[in-house]
DRENTORKOL-3810 file (N, C-alpha, C; in nm, 4 decimals):
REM DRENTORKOL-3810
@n.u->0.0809; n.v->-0.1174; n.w->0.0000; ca.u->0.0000; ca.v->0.0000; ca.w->0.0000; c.u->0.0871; c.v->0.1264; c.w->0.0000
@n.u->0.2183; n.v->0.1104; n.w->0.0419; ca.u->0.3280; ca.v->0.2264; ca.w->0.0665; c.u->0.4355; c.v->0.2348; c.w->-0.0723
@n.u->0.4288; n.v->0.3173; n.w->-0.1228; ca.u->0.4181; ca.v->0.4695; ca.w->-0.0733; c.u->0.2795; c.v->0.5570; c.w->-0.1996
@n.u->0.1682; n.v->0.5177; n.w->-0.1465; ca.u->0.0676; ca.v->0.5905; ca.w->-0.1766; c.u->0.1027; c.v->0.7161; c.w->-0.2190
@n.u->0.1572; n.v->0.7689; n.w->-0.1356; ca.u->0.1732; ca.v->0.9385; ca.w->-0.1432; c.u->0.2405; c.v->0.9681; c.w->-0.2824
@n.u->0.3175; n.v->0.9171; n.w->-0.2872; ca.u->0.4004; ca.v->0.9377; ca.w->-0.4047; c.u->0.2937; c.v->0.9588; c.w->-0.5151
@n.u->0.2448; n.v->0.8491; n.w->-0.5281; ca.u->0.1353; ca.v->0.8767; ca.w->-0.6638; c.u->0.0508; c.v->0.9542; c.w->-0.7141
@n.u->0.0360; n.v->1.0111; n.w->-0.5344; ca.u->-0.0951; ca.v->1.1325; ca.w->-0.5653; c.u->0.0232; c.v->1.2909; c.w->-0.5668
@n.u->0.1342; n.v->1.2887; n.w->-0.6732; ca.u->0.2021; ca.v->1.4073; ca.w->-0.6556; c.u->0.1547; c.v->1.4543; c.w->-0.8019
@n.u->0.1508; n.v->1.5514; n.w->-0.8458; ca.u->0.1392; ca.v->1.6636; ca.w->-0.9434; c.u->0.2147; c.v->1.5663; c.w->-1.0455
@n.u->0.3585; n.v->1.5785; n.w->-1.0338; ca.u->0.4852; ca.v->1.5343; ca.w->-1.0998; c.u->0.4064; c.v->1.3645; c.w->-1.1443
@n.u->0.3926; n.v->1.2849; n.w->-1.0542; ca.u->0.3914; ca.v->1.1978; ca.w->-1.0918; c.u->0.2416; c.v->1.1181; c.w->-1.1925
@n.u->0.1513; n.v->1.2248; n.w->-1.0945; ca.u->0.0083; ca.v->1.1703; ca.w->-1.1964; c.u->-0.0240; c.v->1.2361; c.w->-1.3490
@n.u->0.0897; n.v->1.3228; n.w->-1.3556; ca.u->0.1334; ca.v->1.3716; ca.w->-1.5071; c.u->0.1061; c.v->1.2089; c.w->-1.5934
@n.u->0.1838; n.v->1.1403; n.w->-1.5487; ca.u->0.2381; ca.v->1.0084; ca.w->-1.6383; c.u->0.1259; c.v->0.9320; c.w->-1.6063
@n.u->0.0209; n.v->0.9238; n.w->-1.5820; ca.u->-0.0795; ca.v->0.8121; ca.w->-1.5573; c.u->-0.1843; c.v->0.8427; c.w->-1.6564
@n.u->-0.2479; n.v->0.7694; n.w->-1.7419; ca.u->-0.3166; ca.v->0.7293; ca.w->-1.8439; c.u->-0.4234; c.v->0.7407; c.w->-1.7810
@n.u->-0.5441; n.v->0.8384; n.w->-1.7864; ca.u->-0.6991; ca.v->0.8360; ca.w->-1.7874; c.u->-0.7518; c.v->0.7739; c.w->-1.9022
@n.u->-0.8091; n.v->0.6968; n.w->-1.8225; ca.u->-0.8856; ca.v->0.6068; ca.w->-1.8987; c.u->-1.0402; c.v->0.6802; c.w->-1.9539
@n.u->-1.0804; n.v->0.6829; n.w->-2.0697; ca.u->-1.2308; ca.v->0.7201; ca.w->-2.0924; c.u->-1.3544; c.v->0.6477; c.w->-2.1364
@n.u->-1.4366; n.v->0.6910; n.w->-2.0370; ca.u->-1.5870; ca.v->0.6424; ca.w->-1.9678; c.u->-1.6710; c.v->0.5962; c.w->-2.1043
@n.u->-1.6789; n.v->0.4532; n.w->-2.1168; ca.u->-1.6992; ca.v->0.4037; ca.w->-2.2575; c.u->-1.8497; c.v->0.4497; c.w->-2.3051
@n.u->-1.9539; n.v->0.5242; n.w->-2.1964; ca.u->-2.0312; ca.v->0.5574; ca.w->-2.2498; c.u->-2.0390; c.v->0.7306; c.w->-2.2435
@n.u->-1.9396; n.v->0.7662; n.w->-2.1988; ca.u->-1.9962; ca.v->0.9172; ca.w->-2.1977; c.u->-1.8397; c.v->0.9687; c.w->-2.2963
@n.u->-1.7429; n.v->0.9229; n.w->-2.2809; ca.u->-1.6003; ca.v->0.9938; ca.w->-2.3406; c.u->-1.5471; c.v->1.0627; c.w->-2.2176
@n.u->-1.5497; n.v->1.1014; n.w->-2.1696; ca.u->-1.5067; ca.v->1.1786; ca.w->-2.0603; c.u->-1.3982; c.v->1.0976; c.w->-1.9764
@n.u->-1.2987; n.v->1.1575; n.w->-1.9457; ca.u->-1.2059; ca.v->1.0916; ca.w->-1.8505; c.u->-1.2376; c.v->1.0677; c.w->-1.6979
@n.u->-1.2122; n.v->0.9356; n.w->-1.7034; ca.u->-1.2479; ca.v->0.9305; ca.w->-1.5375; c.u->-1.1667; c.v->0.9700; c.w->-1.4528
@n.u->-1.1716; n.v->1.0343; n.w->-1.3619; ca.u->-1.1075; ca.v->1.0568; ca.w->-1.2738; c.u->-1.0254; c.v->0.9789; c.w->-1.1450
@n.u->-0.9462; n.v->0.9887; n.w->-1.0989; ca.u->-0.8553; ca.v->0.8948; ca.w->-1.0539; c.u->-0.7742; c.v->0.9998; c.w->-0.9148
@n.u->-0.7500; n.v->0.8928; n.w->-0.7905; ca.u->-0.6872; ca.v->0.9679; ca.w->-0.6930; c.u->-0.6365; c.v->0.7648; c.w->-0.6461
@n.u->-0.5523; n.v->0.8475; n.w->-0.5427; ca.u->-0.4583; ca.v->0.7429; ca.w->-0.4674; c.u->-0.4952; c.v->0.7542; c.w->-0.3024
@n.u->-0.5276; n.v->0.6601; n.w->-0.2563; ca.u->-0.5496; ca.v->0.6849; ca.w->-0.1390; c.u->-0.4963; c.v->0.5684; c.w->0.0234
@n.u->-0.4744; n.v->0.6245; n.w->0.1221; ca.u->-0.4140; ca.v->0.5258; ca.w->0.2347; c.u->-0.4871; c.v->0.4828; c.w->0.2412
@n.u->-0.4635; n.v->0.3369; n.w->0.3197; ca.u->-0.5871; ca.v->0.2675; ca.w->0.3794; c.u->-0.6757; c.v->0.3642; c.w->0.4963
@n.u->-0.5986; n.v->0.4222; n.w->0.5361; ca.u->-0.6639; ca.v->0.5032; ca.w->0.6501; c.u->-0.7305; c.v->0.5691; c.w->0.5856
@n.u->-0.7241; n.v->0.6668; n.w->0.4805; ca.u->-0.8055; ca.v->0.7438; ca.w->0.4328; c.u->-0.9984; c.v->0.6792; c.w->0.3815
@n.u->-0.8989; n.v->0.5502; n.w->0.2875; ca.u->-1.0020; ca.v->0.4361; ca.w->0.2542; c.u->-1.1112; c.v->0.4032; c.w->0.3880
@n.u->-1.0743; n.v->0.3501; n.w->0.5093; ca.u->-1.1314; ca.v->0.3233; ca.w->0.6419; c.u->-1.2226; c.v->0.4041; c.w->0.6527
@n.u->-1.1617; n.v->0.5396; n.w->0.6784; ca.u->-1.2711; ca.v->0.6341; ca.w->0.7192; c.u->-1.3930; c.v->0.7371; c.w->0.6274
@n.u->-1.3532; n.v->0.7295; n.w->0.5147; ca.u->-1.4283; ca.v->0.7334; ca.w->0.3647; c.u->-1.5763; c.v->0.6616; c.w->0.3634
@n.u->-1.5471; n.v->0.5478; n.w->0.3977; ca.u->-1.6661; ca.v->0.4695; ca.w->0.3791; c.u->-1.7160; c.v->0.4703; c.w->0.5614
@n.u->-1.6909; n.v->0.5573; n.w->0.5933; ca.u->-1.8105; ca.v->0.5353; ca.w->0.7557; c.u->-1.8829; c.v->0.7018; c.w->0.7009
@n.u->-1.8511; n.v->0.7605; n.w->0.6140; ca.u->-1.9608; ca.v->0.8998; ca.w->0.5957; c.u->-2.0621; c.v->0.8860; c.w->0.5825
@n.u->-2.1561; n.v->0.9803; n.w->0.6764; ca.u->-2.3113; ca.v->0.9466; ca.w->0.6962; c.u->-2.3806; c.v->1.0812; c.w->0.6719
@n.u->-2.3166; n.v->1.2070; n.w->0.6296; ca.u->-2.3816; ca.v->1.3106; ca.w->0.5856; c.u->-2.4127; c.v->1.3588; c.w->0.4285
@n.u->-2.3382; n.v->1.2537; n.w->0.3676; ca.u->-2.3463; ca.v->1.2832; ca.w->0.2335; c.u->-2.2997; c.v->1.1195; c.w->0.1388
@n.u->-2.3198; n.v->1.1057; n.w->0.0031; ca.u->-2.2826; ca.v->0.9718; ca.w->-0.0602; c.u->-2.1467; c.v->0.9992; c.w->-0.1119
@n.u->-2.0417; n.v->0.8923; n.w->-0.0174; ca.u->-1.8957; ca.v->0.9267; ca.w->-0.0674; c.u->-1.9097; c.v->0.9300; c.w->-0.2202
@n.u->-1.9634; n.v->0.8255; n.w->-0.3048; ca.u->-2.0010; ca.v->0.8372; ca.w->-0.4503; c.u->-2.0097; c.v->0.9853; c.w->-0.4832
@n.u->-2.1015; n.v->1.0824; n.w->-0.4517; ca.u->-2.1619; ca.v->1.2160; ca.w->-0.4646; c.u->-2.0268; c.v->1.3038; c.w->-0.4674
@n.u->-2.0175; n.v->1.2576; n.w->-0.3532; ca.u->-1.8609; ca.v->1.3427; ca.w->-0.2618; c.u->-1.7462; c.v->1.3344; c.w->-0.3940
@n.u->-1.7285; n.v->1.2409; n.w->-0.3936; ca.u->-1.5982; ca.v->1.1945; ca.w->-0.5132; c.u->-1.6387; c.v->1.2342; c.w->-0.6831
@n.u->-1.7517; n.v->1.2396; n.w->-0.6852; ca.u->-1.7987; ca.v->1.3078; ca.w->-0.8272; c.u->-1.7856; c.v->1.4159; c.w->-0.8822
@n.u->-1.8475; n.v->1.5409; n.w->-0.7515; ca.u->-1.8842; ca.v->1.6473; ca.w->-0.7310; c.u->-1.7261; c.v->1.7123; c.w->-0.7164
@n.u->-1.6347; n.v->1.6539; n.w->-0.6082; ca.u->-1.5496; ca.v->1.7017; ca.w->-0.6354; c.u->-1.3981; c.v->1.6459; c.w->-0.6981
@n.u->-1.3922; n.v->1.6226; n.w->-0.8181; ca.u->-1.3085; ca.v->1.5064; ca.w->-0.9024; c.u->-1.1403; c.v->1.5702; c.w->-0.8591
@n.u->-1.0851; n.v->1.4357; n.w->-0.7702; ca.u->-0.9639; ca.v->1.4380; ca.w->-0.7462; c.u->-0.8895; c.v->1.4938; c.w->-0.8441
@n.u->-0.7436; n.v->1.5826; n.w->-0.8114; ca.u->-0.6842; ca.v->1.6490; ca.w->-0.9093; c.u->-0.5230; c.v->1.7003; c.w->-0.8410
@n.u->-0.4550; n.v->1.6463; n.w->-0.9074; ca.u->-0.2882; ca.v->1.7358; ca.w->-0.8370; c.u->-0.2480; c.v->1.6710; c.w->-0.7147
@n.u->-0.2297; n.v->1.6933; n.w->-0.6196; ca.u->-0.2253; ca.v->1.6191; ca.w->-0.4716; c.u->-0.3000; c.v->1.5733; c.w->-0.3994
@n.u->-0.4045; n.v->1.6449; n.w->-0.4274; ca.u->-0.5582; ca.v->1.5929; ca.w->-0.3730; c.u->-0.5398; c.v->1.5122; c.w->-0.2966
@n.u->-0.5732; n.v->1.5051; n.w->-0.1693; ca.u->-0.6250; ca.v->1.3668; ca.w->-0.0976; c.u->-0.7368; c.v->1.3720; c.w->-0.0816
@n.u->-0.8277; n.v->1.2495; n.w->-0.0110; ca.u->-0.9097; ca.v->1.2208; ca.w->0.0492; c.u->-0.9648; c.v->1.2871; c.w->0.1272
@n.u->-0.9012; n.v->1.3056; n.w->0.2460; ca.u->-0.8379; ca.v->1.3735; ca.w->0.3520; c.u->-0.9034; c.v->1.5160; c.w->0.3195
@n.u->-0.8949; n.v->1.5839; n.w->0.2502; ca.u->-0.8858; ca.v->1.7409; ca.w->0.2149; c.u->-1.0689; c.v->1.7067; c.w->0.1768
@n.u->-1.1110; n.v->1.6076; n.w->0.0658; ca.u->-1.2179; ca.v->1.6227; ca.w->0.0491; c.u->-1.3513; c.v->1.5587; c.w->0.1965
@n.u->-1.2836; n.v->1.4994; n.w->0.2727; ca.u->-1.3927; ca.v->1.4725; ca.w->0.4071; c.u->-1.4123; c.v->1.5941; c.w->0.4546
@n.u->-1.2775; n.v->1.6404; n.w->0.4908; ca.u->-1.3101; ca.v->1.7815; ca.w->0.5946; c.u->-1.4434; c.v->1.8408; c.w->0.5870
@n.u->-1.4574; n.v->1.8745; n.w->0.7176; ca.u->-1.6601; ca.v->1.9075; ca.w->0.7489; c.u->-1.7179; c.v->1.8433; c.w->0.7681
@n.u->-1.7268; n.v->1.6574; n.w->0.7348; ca.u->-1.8353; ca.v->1.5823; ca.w->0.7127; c.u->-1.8598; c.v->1.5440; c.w->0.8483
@n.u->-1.9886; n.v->1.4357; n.w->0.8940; ca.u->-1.9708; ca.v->1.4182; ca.w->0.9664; c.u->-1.9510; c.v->1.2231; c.w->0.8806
@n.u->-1.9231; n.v->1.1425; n.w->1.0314; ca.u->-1.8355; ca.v->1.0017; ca.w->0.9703; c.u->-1.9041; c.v->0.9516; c.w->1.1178
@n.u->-1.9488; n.v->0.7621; n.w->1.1063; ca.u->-1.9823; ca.v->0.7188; ca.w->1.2115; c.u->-1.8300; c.v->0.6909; c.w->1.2880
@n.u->-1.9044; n.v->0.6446; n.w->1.4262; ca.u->-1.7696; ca.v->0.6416; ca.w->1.5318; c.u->-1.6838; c.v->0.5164; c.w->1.5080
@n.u->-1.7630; n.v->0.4439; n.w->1.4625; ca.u->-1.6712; ca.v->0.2723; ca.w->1.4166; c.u->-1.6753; c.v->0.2418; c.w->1.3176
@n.u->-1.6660; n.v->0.1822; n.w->1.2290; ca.u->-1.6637; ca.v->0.1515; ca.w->1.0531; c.u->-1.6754; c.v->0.0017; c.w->1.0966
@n.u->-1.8757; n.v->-0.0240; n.w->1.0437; ca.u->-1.9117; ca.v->-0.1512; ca.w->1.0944; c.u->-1.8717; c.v->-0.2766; c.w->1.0144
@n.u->-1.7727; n.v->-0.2837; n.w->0.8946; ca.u->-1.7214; ca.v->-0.3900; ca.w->0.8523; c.u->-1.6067; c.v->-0.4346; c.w->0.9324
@n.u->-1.5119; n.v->-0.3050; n.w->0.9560; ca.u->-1.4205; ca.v->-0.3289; ca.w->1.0340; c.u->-1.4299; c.v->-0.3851; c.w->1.2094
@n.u->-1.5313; n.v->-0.3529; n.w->1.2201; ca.u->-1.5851; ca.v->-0.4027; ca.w->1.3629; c.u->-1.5850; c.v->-0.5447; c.w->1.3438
@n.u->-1.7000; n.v->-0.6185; n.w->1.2373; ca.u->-1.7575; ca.v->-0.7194; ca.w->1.2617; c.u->-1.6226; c.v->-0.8199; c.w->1.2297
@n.u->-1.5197; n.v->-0.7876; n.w->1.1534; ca.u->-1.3802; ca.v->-0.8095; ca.w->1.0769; c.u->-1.3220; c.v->-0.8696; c.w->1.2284
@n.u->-1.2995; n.v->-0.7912; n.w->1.3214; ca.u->-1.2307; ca.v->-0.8156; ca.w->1.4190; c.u->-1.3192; c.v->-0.8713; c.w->1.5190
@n.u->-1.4220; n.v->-0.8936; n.w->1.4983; ca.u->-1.4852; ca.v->-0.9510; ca.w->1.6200; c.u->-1.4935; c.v->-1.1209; c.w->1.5659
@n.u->-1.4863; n.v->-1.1330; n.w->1.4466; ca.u->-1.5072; ca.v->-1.2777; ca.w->1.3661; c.u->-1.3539; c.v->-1.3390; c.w->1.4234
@n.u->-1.2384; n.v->-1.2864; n.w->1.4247; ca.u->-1.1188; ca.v->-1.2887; ca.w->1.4899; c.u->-1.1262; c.v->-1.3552; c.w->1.5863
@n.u->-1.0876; n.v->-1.5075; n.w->1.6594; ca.u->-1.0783; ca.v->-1.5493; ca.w->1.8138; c.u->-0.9375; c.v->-1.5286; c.w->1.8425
@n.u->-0.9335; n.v->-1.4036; n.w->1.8935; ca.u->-0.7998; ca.v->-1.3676; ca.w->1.9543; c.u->-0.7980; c.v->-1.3940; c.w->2.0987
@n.u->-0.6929; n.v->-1.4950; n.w->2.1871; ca.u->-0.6690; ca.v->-1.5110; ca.w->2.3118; c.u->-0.6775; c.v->-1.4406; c.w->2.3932
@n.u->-0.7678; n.v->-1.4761; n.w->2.4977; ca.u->-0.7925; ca.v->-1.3214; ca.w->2.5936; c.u->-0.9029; c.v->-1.2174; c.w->2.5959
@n.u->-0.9757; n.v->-1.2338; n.w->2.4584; ca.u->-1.0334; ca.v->-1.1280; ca.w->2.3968; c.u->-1.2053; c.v->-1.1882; c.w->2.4302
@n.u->-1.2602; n.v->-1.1140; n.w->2.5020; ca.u->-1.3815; ca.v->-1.1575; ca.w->2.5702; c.u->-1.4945; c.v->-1.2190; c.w->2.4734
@n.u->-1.4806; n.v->-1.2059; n.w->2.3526; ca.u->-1.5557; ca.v->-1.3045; ca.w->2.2604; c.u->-1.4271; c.v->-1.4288; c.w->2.2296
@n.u->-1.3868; n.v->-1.4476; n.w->2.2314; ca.u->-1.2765; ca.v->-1.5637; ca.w->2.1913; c.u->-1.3499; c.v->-1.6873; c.w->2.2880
END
């Protein structure tokens, strides 16, 4: 997953090939993102990350990150919950 960052630089997404949207022509848009960013992306509950990512089409350094700011996001990210609770880790009061 490392080094994400790199990819989302000016310099480097110069060289990356947009691909175009076989029914409209239009280039799709494209960003790079951490898992962390990924994690907390999908717990947004004030708006459709879909919407979010449309409305404002990644560009230059762009992160993720820059486009949440304001939102509001639930307190746990319930895949990741149920992920670690399926887990029988020693010790761990469901185990």
């Amino acid at each position: 997953m490392e080094p994400f960052h790199l990819l989302n630089t000016a310099e480097l997404r110069a060289g990356i090939q947009r691909t175009p949207n076989p029914v409209t022509g239009k280039a799709i848009p494209i960003t790079t993102a951490s898992i962390f960013e990924l994690e907390h992306a999908v717990t947004i509950t004030d708006t459709s990350l879909s919407q979010l990512l449309l409305n404002n089409p990644p560009n230059g350094a762009l992160t993720l990150l820059q486009l949440l700011a304001g939102h509001e996001f639930l307190e746990h990210n319930p895949i990741l919950e149920k992920g670690w609770t399926a887990i029988p880790f020693p010790g761990h009061p469901q185990s």
